[in-house]
Structure formats: C-alpha cells, structure tokens
ZAKE-101684 format. One line per field, with one value per atom (N, C-alpha, C, O, CB): y, x, z; residue number from 1; atom name; residue in three letters. Coordinates in pm, whole numbers. Glycine has a CB too. Example, Ala and Ser with C-alpha at 12.3 -4.5 7.8 and 13.67 -1.06 7.14 Angstrom:
BEGIN
y	(-569,-450,-330,-332,-447,-225,-106,3,114,-60)
x	(1319,1230,1320,1424,1131,1285,1367,1290,1341,1408)
z	(780,780,780,846,905,708,714,787,804,572)
num	(1,1,1,1,1,2,2,2,2,2)
atome	(N,CA,C,O,CB,N,CA,C,O,CB)
residu	(ALA,ALA,ALA,ALA,ALA,SER,SER,SER,SER,SER)
***
This chain:
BEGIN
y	(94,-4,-118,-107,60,-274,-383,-405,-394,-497,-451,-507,-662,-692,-410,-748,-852,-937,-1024,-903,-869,-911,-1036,-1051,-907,-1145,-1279,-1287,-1401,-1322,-1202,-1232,-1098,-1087,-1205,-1025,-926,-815,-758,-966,-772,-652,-537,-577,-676,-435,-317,-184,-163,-291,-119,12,141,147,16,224,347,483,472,329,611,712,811,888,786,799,825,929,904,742,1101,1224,1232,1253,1203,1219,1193,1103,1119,1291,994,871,730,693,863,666,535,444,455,468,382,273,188,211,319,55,-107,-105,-18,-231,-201,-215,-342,-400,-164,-413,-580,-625,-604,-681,-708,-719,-869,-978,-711,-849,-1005,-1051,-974,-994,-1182,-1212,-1150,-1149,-1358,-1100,-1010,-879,-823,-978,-820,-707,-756,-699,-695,-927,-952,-926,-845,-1104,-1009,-1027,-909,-898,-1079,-811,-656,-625,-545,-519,-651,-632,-668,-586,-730,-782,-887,-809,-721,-1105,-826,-716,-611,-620,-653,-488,-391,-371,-270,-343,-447,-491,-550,-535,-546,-646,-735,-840,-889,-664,-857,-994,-1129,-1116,-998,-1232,-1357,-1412,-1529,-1447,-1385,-1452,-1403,-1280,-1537,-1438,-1365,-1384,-1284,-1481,-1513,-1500,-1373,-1291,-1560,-1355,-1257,-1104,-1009,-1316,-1083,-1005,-946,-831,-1096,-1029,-1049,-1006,-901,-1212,-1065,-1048,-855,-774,-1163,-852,-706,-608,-500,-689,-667,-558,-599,-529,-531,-675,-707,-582,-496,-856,-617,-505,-356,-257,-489,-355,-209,-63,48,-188,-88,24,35,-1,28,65,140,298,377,101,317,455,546,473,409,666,733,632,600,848,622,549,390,322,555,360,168,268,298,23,302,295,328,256,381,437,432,341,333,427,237,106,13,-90,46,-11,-90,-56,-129,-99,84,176,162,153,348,158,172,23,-2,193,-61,-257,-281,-324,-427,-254,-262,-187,-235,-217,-79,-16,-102,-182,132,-73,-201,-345,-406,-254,-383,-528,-481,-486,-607,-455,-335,-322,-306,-159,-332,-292,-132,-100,-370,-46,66,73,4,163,136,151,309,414,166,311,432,416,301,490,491,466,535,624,481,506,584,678,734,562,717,882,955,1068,964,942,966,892,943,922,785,747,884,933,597,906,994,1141,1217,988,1184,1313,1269,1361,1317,1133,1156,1212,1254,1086,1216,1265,1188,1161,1415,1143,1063,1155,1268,915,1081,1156,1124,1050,1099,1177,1176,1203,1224,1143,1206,1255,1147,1042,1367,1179,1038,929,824,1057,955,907,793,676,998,867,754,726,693,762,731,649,511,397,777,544,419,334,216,413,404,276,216,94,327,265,213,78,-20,293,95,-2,-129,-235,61,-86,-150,-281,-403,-31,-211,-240,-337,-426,-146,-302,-357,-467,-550,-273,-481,-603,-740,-855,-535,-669,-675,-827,-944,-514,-749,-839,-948,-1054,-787,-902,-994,-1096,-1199,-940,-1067,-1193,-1232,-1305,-1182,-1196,-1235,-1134,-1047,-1420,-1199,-1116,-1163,-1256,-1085,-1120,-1140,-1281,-1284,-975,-1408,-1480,-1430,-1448,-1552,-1349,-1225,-1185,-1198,-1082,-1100,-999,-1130,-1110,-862,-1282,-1385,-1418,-1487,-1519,-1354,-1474,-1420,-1299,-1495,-1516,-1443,-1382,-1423,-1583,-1276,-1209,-1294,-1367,-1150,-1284,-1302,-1274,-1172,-1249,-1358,-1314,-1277,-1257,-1379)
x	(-20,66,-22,-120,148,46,-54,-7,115,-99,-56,-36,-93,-207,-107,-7,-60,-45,39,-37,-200,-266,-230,-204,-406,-219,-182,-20,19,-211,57,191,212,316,286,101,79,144,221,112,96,160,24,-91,195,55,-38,23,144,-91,-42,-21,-59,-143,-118,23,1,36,151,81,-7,68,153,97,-25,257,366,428,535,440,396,471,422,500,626,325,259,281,264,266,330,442,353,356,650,287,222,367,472,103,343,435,379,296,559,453,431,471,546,544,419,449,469,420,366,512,521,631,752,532,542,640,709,671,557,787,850,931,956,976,968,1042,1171,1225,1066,1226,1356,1306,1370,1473,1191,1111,1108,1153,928,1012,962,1074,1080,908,1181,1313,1381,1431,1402,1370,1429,1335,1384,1443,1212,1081,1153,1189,943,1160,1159,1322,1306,1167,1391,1528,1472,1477,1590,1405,1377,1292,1324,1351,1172,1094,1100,1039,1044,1223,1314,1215,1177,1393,1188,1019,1148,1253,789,1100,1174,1107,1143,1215,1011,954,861,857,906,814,679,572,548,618,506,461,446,372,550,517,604,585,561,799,592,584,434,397,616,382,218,151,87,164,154,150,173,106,286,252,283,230,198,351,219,136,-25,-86,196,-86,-234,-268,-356,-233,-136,-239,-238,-234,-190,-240,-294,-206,-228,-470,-110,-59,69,167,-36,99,182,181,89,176,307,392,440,482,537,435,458,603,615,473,694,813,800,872,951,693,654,621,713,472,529,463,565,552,345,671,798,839,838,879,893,954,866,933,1037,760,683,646,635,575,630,635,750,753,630,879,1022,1038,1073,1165,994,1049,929,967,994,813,728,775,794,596,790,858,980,980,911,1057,1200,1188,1255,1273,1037,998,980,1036,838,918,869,945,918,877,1023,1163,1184,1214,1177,1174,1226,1346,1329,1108,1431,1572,1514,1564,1752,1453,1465,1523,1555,1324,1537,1555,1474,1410,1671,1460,1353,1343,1260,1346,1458,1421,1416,1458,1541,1387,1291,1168,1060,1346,1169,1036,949,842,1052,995,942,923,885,1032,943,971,826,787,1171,751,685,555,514,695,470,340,243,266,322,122,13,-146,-178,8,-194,-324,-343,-260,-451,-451,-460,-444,-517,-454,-309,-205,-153,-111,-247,-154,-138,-210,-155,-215,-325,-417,-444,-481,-475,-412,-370,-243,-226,-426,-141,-14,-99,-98,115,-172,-199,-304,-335,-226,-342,-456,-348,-352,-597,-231,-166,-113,-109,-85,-57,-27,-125,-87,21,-267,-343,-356,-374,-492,-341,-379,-279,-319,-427,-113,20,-38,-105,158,-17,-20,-179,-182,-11,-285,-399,-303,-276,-494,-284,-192,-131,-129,-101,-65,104,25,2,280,-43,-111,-247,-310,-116,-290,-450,-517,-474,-504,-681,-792,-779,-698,-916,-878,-920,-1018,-1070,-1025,-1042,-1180,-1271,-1334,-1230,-1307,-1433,-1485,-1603,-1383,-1334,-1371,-1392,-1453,-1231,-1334,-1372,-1513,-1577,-1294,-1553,-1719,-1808,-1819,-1834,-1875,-1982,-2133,-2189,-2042,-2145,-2287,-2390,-2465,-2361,-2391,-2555,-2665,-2726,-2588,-2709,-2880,-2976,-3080,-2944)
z	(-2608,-2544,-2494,-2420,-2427,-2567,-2488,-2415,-2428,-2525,-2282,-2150,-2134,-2169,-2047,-2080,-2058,-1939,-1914,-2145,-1832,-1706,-1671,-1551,-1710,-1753,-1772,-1723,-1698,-1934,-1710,-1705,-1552,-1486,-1893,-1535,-1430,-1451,-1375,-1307,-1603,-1664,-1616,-1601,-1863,-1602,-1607,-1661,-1656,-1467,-1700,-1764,-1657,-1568,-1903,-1697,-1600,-1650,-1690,-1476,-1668,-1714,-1605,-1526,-1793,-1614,-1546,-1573,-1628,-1550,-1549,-1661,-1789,-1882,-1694,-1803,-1945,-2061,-2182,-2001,-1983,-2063,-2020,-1903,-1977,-2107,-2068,-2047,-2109,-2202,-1972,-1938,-1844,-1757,-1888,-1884,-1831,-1676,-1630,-1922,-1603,-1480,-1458,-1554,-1401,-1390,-1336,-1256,-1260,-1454,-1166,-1053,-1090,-1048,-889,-1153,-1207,-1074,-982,-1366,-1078,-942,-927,-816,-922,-1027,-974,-927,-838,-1094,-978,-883,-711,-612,-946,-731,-573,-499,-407,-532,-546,-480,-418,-307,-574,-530,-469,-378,-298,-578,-351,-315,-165,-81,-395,-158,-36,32,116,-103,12,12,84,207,-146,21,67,177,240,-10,232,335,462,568,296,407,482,523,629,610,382,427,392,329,236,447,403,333,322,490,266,168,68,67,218,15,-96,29,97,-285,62,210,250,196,306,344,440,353,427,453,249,130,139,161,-8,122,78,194,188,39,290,429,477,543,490,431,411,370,420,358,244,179,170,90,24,222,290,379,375,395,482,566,512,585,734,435,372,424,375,431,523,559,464,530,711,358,304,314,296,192,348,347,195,105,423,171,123,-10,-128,237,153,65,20,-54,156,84,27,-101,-178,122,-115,-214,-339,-438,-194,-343,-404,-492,-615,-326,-351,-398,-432,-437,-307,-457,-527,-679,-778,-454,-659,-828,-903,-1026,-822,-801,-873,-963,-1079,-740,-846,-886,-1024,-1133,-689,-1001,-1120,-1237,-1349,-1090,-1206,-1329,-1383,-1477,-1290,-1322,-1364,-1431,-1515,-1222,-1333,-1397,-1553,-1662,-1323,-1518,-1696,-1825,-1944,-1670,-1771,-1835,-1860,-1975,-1983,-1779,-1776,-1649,-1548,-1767,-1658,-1577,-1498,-1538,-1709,-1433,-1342,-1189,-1161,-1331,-1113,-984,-922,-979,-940,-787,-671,-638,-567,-569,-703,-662,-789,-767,-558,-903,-1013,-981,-1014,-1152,-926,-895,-806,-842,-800,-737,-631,-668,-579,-516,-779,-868,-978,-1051,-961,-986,-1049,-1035,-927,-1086,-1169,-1128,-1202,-1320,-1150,-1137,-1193,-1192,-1154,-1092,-1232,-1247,-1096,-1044,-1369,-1016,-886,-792,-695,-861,-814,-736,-655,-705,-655,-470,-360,-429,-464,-191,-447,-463,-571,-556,-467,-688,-778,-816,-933,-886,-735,-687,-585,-630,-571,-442,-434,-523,-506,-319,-603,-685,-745,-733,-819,-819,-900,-867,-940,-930,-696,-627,-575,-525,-537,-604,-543,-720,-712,-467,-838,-909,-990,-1065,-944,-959,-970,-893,-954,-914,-731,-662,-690,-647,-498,-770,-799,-897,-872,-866,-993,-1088,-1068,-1131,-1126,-942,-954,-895,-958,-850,-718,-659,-695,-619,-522,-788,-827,-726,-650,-795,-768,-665,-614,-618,-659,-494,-337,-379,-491,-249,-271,-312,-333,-438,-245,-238,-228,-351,-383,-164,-471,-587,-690,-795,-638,-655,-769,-766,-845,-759,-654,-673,-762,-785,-521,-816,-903,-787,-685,-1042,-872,-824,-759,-824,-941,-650,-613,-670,-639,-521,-764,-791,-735,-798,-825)
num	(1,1,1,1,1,2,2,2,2,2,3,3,3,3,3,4,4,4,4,4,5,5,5,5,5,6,6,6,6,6,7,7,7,7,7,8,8,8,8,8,9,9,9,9,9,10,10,10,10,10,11,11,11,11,11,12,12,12,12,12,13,13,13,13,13,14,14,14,14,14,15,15,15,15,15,16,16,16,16,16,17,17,17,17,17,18,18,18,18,18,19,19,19,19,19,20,20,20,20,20,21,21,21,21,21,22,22,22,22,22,23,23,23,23,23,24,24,24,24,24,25,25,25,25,25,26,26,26,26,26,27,27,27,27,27,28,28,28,28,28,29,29,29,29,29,30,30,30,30,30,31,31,31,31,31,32,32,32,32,32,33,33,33,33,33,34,34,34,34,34,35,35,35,35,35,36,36,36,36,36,37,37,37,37,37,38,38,38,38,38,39,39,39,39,39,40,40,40,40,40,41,41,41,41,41,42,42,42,42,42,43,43,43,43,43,44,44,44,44,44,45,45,45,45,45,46,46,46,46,46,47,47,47,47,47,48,48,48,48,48,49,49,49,49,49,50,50,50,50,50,51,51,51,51,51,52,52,52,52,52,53,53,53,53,53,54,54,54,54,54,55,55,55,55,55,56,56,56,56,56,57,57,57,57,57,58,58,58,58,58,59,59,59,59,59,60,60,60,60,60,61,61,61,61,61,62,62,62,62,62,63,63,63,63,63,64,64,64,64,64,65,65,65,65,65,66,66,66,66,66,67,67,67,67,67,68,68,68,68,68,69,69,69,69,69,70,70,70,70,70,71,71,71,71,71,72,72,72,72,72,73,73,73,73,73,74,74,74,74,74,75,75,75,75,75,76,76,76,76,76,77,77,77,77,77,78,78,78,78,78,79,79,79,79,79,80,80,80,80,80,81,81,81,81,81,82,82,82,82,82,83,83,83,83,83,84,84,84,84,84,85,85,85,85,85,86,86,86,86,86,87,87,87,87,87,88,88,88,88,88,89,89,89,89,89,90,90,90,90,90,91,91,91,91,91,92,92,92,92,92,93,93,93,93,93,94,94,94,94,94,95,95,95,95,95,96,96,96,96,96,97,97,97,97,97,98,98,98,98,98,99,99,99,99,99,100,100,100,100,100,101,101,101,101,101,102,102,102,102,102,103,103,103,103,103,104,104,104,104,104,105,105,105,105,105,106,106,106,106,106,107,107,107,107,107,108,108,108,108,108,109,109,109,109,109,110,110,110,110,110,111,111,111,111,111,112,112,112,112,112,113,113,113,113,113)
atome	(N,CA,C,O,CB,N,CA,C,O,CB,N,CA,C,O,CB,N,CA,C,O,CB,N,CA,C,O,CB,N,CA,C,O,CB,N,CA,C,O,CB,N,CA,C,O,CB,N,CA,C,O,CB,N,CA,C,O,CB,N,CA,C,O,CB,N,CA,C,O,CB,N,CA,C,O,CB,N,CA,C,O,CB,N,CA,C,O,CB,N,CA,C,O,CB,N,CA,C,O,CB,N,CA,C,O,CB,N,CA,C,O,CB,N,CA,C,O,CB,N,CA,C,O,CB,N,CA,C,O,CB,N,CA,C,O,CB,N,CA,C,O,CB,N,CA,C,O,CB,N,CA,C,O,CB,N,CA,C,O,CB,N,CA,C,O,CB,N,CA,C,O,CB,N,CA,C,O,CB,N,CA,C,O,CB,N,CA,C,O,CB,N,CA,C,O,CB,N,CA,C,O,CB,N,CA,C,O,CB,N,CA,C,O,CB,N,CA,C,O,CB,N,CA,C,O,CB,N,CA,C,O,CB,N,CA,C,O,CB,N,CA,C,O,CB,N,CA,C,O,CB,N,CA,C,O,CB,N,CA,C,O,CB,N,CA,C,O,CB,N,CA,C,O,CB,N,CA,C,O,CB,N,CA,C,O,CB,N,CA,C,O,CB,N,CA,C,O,CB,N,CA,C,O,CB,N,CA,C,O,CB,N,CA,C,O,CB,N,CA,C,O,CB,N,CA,C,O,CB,N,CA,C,O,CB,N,CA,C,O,CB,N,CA,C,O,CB,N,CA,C,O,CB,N,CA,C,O,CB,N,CA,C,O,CB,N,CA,C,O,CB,N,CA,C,O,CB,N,CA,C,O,CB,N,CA,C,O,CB,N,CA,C,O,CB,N,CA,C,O,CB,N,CA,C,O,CB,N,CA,C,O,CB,N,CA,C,O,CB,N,CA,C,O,CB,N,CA,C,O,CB,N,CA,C,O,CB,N,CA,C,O,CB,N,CA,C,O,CB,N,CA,C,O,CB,N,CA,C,O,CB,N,CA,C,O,CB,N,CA,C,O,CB,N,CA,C,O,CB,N,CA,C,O,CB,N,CA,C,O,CB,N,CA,C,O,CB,N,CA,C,O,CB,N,CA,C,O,CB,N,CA,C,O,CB,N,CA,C,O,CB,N,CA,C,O,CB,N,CA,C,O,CB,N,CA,C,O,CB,N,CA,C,O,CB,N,CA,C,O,CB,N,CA,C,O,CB,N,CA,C,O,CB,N,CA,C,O,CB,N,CA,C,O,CB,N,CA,C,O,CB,N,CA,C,O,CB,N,CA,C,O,CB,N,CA,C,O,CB,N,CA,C,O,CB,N,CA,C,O,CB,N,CA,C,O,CB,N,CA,C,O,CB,N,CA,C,O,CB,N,CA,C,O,CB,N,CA,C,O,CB,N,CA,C,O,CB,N,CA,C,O,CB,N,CA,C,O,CB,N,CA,C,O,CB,N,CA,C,O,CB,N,CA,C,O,CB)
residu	(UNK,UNK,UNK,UNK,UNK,UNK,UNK,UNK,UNK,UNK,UNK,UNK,UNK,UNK,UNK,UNK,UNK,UNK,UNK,UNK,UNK,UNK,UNK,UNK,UNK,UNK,UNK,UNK,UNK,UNK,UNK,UNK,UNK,UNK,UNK,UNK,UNK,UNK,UNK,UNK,UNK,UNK,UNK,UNK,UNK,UNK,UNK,UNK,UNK,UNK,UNK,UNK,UNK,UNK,UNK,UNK,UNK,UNK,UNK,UNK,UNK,UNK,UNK,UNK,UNK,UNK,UNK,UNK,UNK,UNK,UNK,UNK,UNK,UNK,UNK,UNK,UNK,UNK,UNK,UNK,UNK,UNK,UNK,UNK,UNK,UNK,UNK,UNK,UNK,UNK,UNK,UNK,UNK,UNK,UNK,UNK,UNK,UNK,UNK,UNK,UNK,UNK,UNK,UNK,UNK,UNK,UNK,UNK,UNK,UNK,UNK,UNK,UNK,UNK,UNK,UNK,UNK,UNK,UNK,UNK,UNK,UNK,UNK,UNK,UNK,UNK,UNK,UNK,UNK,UNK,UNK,UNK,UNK,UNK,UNK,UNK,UNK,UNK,UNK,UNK,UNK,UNK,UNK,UNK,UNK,UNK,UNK,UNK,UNK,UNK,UNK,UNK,UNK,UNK,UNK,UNK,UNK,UNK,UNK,UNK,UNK,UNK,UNK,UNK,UNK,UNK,UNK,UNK,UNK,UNK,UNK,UNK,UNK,UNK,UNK,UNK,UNK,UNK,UNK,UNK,UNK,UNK,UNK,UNK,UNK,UNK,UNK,UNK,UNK,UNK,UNK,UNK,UNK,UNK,UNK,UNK,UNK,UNK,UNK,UNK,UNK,UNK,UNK,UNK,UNK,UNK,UNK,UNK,UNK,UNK,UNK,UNK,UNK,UNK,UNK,UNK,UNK,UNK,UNK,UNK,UNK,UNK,UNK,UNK,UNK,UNK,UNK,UNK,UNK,UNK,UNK,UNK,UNK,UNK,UNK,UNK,UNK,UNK,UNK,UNK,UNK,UNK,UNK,UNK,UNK,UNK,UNK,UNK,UNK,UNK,UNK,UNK,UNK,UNK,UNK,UNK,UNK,UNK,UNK,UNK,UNK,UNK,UNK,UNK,UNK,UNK,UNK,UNK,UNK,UNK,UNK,UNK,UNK,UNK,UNK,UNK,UNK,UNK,UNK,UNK,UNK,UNK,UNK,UNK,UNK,UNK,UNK,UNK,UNK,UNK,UNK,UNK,UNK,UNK,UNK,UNK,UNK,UNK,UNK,UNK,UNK,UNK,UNK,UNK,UNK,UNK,UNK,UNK,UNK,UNK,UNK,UNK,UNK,UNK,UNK,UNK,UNK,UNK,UNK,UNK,UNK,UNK,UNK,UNK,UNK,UNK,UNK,UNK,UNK,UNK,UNK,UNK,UNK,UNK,UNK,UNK,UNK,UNK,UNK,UNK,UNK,UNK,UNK,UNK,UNK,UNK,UNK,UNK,UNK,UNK,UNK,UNK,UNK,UNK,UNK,UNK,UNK,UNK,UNK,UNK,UNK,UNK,UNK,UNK,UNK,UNK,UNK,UNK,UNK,UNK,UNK,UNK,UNK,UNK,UNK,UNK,UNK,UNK,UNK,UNK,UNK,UNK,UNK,UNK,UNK,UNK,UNK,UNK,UNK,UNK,UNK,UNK,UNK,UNK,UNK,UNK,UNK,UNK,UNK,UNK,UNK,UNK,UNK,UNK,UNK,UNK,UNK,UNK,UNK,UNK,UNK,UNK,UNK,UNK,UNK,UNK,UNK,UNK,UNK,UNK,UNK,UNK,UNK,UNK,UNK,UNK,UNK,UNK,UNK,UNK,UNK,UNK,UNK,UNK,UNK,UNK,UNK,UNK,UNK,UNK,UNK,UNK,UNK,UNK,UNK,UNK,UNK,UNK,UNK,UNK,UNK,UNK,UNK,UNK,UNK,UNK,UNK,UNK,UNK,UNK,UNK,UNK,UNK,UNK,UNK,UNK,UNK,UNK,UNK,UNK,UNK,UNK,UNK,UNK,UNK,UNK,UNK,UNK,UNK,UNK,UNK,UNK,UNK,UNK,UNK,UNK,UNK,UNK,UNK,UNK,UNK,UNK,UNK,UNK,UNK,UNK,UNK,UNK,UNK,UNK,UNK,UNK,UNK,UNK,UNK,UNK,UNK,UNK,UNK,UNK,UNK,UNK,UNK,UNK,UNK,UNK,UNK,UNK,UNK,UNK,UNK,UNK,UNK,UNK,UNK,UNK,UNK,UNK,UNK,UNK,UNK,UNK,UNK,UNK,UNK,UNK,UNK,UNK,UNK,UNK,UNK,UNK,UNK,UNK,UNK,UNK,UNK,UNK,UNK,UNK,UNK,UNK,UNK,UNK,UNK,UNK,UNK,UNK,UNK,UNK,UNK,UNK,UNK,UNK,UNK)
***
C-alpha cells in the first residue's frame, strides 16, 4: 500500500490489515466537534500538550481511519490491536498528527556539525 506523506497519509497495521490513515478536514472537523476545540488552533493546541487519554487516542485513530477512507466506528476502533500494544497506538498518533501538522522546528533543523 502507497501512502502519500505529502497529502498526510500514513500507513498502519490494524488486526493484521495495513491500512491508510489521514486526517483530512472532514476528519479535523469531526476532530474539532469531538474536543470541543473551536478551531484547528484550539485543536493543535490540544493535542501539543501531549496528554491524550485512552479515549482521545480512539477518536483520533477512528477520524484518520475514516479520512482514509475506511467506514469503521469507535468502538471497533477500540477492539483493535496494533503491534505494541498502548504503546504503539500512541506512536501511531504521534505519527498521524506528525503528518497532518508537519514537524516540530526543532525535528526540521539540519544537524549540527
């Protein structure tokens, strides 16, 4: 399966099933809905500070998936299994939002010689 980073697609194996992820703006939107952020802002802001919950992390898997174009809901979301376990459920998220908002300035700079 190609993925294309450029449009903030990522790949993930999900139940032993590769599948697409992306948070397209009808994702953010359900995104922003569910958070009760008023904005992508507000959104972003959110998910910066690093404290996602069991159930954020859910609904960020569910809306990427959907962006994706797969039709699941959250609670098949929550029935799934990844390599990792917790664990790589949050990389997945780290690696989804990695996408959608770009890197950090920090991860753009080039190496210090």
């Amino acid at each position: 399966m190609m993925v294309n980073r450029h449009r903030g697609e990522i790949s993930a194996v999900l139940d032993g099933q590769e599948r697409t992820l992306c948070l397209t703006l009808g994702a953010l939107a359900e995104l922003e809905h569910a958070f009760g952020a008023q904005d992508m802002g507000a959104l972003l802001q959110r998910f910066a500070s690093g404290a996602l919950s069991a159930g954020d992390i859910i609904k960020i898997i569910a809306a990427g998936l959907r962006g994706g174009g797969h039709d699941v809901s959250r609670q098949e979301v929550a029935t799934m299994h990844t390599e990792g376990g917790a664990t790589g459920f949050a990389a997945l998220v780290s690696e989804l939002l990695s996408a959608t908002f770009g890197e950090s300035k920090a991860e753009q700079a080039p190496p210090n010689p």
